[in-house]
N, C-alpha and C positions, 0 to 999 in steps of 0.2 A: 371263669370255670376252666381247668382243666382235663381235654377229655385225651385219655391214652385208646390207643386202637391194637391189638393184635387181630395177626392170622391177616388170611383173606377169607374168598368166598370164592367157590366157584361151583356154579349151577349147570346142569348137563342140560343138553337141549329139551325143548317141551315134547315131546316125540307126537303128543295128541295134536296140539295149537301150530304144530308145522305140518299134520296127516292133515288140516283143516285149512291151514294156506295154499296145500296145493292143490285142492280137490272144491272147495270150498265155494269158490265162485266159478268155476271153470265146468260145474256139474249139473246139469239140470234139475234134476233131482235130488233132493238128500233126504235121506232116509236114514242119518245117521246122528243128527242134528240132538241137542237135548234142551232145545227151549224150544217155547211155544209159538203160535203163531201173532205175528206182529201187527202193527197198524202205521197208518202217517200220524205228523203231528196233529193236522187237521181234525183227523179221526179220533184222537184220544181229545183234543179241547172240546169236541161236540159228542163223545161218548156218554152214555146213559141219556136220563129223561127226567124230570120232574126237579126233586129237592136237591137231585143227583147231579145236577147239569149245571153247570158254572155260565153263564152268558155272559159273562163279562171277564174270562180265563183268556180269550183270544185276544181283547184288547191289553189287559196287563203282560198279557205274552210281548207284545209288539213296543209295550212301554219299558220293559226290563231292561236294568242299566246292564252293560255286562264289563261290569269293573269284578274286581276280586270279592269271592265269597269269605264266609269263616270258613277255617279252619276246620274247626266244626263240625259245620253243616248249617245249613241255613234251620232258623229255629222254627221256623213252622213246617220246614221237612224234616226233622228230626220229631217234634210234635207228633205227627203224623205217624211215623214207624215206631214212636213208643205205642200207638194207641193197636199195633198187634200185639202185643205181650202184656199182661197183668201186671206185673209188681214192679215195671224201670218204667221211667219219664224221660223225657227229653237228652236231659243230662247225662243220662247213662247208656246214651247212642255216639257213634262216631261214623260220621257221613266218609265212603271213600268213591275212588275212582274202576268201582266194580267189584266183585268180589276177592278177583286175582289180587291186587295191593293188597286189601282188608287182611288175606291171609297170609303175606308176604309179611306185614307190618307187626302183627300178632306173634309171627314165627319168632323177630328179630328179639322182638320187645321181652320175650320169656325166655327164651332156650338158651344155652351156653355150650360152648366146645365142653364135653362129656357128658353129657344131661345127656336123658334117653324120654323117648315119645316112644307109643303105642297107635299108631293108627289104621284104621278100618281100612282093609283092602280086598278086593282091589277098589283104585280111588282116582280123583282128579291127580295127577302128577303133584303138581305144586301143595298137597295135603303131606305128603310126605317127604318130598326131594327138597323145599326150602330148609326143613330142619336137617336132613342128610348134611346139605351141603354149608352147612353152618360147621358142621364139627359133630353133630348128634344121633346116638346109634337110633334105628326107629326097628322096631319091632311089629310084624305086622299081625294083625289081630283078624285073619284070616274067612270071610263069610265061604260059606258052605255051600256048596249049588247042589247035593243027593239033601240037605235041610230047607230049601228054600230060599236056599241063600240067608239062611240065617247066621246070627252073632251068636257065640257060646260066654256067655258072660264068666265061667268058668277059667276060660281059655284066656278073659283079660286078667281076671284075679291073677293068675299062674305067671300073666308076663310081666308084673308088677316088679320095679325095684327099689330100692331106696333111692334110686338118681330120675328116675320119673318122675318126669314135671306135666308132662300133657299128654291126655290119651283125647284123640282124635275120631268123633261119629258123625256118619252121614247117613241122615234117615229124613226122608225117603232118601235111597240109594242109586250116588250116579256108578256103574253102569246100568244096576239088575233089576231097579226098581222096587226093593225088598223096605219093605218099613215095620216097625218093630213093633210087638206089643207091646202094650199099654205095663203088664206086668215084668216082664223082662224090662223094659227101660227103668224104672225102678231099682231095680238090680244093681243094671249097670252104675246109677248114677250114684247111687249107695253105699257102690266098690269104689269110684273114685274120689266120693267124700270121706272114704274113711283115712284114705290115703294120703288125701289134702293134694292134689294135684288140680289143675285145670284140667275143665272139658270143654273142649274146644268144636263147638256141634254144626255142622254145613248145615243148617237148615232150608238150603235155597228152593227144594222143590214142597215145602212148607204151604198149606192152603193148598196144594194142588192132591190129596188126598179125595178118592171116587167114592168115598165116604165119608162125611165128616164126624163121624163118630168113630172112626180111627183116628185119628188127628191126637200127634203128642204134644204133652206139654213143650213148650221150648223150655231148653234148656237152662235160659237165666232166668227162668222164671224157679224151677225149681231147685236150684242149686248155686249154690252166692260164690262160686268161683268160677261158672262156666260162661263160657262167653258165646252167643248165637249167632253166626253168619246170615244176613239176607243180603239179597239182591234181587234189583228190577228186572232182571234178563229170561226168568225163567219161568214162573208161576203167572207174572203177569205181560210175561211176551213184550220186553222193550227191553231188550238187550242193547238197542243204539244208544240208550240213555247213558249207560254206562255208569251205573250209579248201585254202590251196593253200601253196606254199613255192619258194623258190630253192636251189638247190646249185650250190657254187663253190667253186673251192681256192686262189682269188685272195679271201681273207679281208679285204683293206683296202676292197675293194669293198662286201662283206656289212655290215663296220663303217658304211659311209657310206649304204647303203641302211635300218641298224635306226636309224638318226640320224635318216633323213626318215621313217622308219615312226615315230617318238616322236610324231609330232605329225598320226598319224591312230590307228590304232584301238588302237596301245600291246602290244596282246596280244589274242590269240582266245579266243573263247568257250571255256571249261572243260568243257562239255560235248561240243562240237564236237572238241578235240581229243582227249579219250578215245575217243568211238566212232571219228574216225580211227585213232587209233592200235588200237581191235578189226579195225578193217577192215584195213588196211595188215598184218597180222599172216597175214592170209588175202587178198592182195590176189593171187593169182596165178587164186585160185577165184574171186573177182569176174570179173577180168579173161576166164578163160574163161569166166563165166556171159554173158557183154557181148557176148562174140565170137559164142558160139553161137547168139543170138539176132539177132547182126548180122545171119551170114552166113544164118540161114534166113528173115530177113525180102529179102535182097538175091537170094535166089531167085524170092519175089513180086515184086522190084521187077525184075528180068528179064523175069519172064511180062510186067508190066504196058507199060512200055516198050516190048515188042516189041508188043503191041497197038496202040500207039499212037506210032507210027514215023514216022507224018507228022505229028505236031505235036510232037514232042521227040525229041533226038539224045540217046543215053544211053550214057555213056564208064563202064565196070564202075569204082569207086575199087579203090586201092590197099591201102586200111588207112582206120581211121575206120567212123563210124556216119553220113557227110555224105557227098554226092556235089554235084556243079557241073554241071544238065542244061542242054543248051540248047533254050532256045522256037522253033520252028521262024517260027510268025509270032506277031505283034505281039511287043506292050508287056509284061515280065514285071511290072512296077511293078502296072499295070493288071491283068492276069491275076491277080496274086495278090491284087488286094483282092476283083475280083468272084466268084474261089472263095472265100474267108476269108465272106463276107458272106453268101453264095448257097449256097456247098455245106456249111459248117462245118468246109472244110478249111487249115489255116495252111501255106502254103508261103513260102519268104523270096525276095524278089526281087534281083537283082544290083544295083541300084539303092543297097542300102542296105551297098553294098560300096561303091560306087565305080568299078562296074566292067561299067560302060553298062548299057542296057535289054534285055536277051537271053538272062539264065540265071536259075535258079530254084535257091538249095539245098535238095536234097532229103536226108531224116533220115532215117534209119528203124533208129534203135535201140531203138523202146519197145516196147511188149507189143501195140499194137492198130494196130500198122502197117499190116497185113494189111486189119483194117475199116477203116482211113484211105485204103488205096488203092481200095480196093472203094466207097466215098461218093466219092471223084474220079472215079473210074471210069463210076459212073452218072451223075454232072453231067457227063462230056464228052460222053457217049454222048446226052444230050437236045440237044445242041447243040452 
């Protein structure tokens, strides 16, 4: 076979995943974080109880060859992440090395120099800047913070072209937390099926909804060209796994995304995807472990907000372990280095969104939220 290559590629730095190397481990506190809170291995091969509990997960841990996986995905962890979604099996998942590749590979596998995307901003960097720096204009379909930070399904219609190939949603939404209704996403999905595009749907903070009767469909469940993002990192707090995956029932796509995954990490760690697949097995008790600890850390972030009413405006989220506050004055850029430095607290600034100098994402999925806000709490309080 031969393959011709034009152009190159060049990707501008991750402005968020370099605010998060330098602050990241060097900060006691993060309070800016957007996954949950974690466990050891130990903990996850003995988490749950009864029909839930594998007693024999620790001994096949310890027998596990760690020669090369498929491609793939190993088939009883791909088994597994079919059994979140109704109408895809096995075969119509594609196991990667996190959600970052998954979206990288997606990008390559569809887009062309002059194709145009539509994507939800503000957003993870790499939803938008891999198809940028492909050659493709992206168009940003803009949420609304005086709406709730709502989607104008209107506003996608309008930015429609005949060179759109993929319009890009993130619901529940990393920064703001905003998730969609039930009728509006119908909308949406109905705009881009008429259009014949992909939808391309982050559904990573998926399950971690403080309702579950908000809870949307995913994506490939209702529409046969959308493709759904998951990963271990965030709903169910193992981000060390590093293990995320696409599902789609449009298989020529998946074909052409394991074609650009040949020539990155090939297959996941062996280890990584057993304990995914212990975890996924019980991922419903994760998912409530995540939530309960959401919703009682987002009671202290109540109390605290409402103390501190004149220097931040704070909108309750939707769903998620992130919220989008705004700074009442100055610079969040600024604000958040001189707490990171001075209080040992990490908060992320909108800056490294894109998405002017004004809001701060605030986190609060981990276990020592509560003493993170209480250290912010006394640094506002001296000054």
């Amino acid at each position: 076979m031969q393959v011709s290559y034009t152009g190159g590629m060049s990707l501008p730095p991750f402005v968020l995943e370099r605010y998060f190397a330098r602050y990241e481990f060097d900060v006691p506190f993060l309070l800016g974080s957007s996954d949950c809170e974690s466990m050891t291995i130990g903990e996850l091969l003995a988490f749950g109880s009864g029909k839930q509990n594998d007693p024999s997960a620790g001994q096949l841990f310890n027998d596990l060859s760690l020669g090369y996986t498929e491609s793939a995905g190993h088939p009883e962890l791909r088994a597994e992440i079919a059994r979140i979604y109704e109408t895809v099996d096995a075969s119509d998942v594609l196991v990667h090395s996190g959600a970052e590749e998954a979206i990288y590979t997606f990008m390559h596998a569809t887009l062309s120099p002059g194709d145009h995307v539509v994507a939800h901003a503000p957003a993870y960097q790499s939803l938008h800047s891999i198809a940028a720096s492909i050659g493709v204009e992206v168009t940003s379909w803009r949420a609304r913070e005086e709406e709730g930070w709502a989607l104008d399904p209107d506003e996608l219609a309008a930015s429609l072209r005949p060179t759109t190939r993929v319009v890009v949603l993130n619901c529940p939404h990393n920064p703001t937390g905003y998730l969609m209704d039930r009728e509006r996403f119908d909308v949406v999905v109905e705009i881009v099926r008429r259009h014949g595009a992909w939808l391309f749907s982050d559904e990573v903070y998926r399950e971690l909804e403080y309702r579950d009767d908000d809870r949307l469909p995913a994506a490939c469940d209702v529409y046969e060209r959308a493709v759904s993002l998951g990963v271990m990192s965030k709903t169910y707090g193992l981000p060390g796994l590093r293990i995320g995956w696409l599902a789609s029932r449009d298989r020529d796509v998946l074909t052409r995304v394991a074609e650009i995954k040949d020539y990155l990490t090939i297959c996941a760690s062996a280890p990584s995807e057993f304990l995914a697949t212990v975890a996924l097995r019980q991922r419903l008790a994760l998912a409530d472990r995540s939530r309960e600890l959401v919703l009682a850390n987002l009671e202290h972030a109540d109390a605290f907000f409402a103390r501190w009413s004149g220097r931040f405006t704070w909108r309750r989220p939707d769903a998620g372990p992130i919220a989008f506050v705004r700074l009442r004055e100055g610079g969040s850029g600024a604000f958040a280095k001189r707490v990171a430095e001075e209080a040992g607290v990490m908060l992320v600034p909108s800056t490294v969104y894109d998405a002017g100098d004004e809001h701060l994402r605030f986190g609060f999925g981990r276990q020592n939220c509560r003493q993170a806000l209480d250290r912010l709490d006394a640094y506002l309080a001296t000054g």
